[in-house]
C-alpha atoms as a printed R data frame, in Angstrom:
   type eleno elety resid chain resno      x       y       z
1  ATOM     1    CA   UNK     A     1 98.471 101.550 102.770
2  ATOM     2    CA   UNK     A     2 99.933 104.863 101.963
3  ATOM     3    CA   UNK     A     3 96.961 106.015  99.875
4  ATOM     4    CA   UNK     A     4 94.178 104.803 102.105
5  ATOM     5    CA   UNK     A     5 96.252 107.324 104.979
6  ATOM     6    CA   UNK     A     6 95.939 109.837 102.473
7  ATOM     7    CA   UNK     A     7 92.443 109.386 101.368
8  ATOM     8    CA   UNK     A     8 91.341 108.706 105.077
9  ATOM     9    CA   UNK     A     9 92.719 112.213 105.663
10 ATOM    10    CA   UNK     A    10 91.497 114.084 102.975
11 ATOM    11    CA   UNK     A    11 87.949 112.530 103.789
12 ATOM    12    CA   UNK     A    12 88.313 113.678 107.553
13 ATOM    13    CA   UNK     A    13 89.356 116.784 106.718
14 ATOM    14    CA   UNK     A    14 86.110 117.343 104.261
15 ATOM    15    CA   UNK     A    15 83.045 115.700 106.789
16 ATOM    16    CA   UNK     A    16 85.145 116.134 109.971
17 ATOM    17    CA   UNK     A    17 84.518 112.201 110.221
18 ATOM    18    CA   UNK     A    18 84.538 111.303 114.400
19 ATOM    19    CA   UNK     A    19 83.594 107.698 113.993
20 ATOM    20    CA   UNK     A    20 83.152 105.659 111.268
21 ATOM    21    CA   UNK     A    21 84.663 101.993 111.402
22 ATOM    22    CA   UNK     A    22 83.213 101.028 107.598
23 ATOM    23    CA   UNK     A    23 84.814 103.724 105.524
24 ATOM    24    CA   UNK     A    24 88.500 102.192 106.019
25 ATOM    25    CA   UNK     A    25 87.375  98.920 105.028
26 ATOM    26    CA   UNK     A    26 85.403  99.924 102.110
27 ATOM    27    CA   UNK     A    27 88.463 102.011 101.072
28 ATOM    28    CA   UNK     A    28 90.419  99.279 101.385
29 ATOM    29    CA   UNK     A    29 88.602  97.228  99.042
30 ATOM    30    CA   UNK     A    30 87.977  99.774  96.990
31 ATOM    31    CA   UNK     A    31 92.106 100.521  96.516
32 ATOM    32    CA   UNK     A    32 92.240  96.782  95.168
33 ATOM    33    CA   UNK     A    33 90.422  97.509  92.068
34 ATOM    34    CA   UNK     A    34 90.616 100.880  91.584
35 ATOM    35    CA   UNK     A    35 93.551 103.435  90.939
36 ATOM    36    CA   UNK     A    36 93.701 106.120  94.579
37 ATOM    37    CA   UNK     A    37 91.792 108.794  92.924
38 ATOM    38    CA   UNK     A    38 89.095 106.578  91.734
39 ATOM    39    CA   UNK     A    39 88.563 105.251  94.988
40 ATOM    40    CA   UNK     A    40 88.780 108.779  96.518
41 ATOM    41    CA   UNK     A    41 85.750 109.803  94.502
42 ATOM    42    CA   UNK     A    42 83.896 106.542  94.979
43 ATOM    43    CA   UNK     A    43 84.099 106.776  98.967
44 ATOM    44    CA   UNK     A    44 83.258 110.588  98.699
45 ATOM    45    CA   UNK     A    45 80.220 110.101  96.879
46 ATOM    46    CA   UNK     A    46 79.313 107.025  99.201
47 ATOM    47    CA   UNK     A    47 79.373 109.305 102.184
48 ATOM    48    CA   UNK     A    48 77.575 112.271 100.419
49 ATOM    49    CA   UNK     A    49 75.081 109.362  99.648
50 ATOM    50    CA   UNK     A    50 74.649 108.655 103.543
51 ATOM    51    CA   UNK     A    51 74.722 112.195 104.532
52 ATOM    52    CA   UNK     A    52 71.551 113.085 102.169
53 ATOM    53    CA   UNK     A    53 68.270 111.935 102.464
54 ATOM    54    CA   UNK     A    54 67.065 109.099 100.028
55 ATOM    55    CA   UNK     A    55 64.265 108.182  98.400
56 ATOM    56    CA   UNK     A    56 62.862 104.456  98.633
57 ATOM    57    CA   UNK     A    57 63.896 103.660  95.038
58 ATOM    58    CA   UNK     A    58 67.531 104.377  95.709
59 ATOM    59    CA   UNK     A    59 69.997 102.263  97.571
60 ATOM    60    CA   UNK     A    60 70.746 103.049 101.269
61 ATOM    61    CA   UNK     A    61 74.466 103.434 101.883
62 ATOM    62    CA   UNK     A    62 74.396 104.237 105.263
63 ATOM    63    CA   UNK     A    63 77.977 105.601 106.622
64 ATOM    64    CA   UNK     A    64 78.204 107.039 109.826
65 ATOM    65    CA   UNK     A    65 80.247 110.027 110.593
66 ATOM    66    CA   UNK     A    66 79.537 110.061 114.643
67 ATOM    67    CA   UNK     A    67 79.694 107.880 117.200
68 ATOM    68    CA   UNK     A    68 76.118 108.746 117.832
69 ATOM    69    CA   UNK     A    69 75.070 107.859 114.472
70 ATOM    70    CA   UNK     A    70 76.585 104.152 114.768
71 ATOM    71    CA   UNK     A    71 73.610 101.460 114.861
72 ATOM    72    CA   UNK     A    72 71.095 103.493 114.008
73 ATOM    73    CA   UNK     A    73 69.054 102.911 110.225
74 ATOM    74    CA   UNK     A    74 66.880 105.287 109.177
75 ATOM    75    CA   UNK     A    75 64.935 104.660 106.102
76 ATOM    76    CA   UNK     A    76 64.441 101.634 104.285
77 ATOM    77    CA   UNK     A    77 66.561  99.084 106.394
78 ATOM    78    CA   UNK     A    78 64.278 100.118 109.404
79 ATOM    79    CA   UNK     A    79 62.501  96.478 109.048
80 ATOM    80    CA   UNK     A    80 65.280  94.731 108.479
């Protein structure tokens, strides 16, 4: 619990993160199998992942960082 709070901050601190109810949960389950720092850099590069745009061959990770954001899909899961 302790290093998700820490990571958590870290991460707001970086993308100034307003709303954004997957990244906790994610973290969470990433802090199972990995060591704090490894899931630090996975959920970092998950949200520089959303942030950018992608090209239709990669994977979508799609991470919002406002409340404005939240429901919308741009990209490939627009059919979905």
């Amino acid at each position: 619990m302790d290093a998700a709070k820490r990571i958590l901050w870290v991460l707001n601190q970086q993308y100034h993160i307003e709303y954004s109810p997957l990244v906790p949960v994610i973290l969470s389950l990433l802090l199972i199998f990995l060591n704090e720092p490894e899931a630090y850099i996975v959920t970092r590069t998950l949200i520089e992942r959303s942030r950018k745009s992608n090209t239709e061959r990669e994977i979508r990770w799609h991470l919002t960082l406002r409340k404005v954001e939240f429901g919308k899909c741009g990209g490939p899961c627009k059919n979905v």
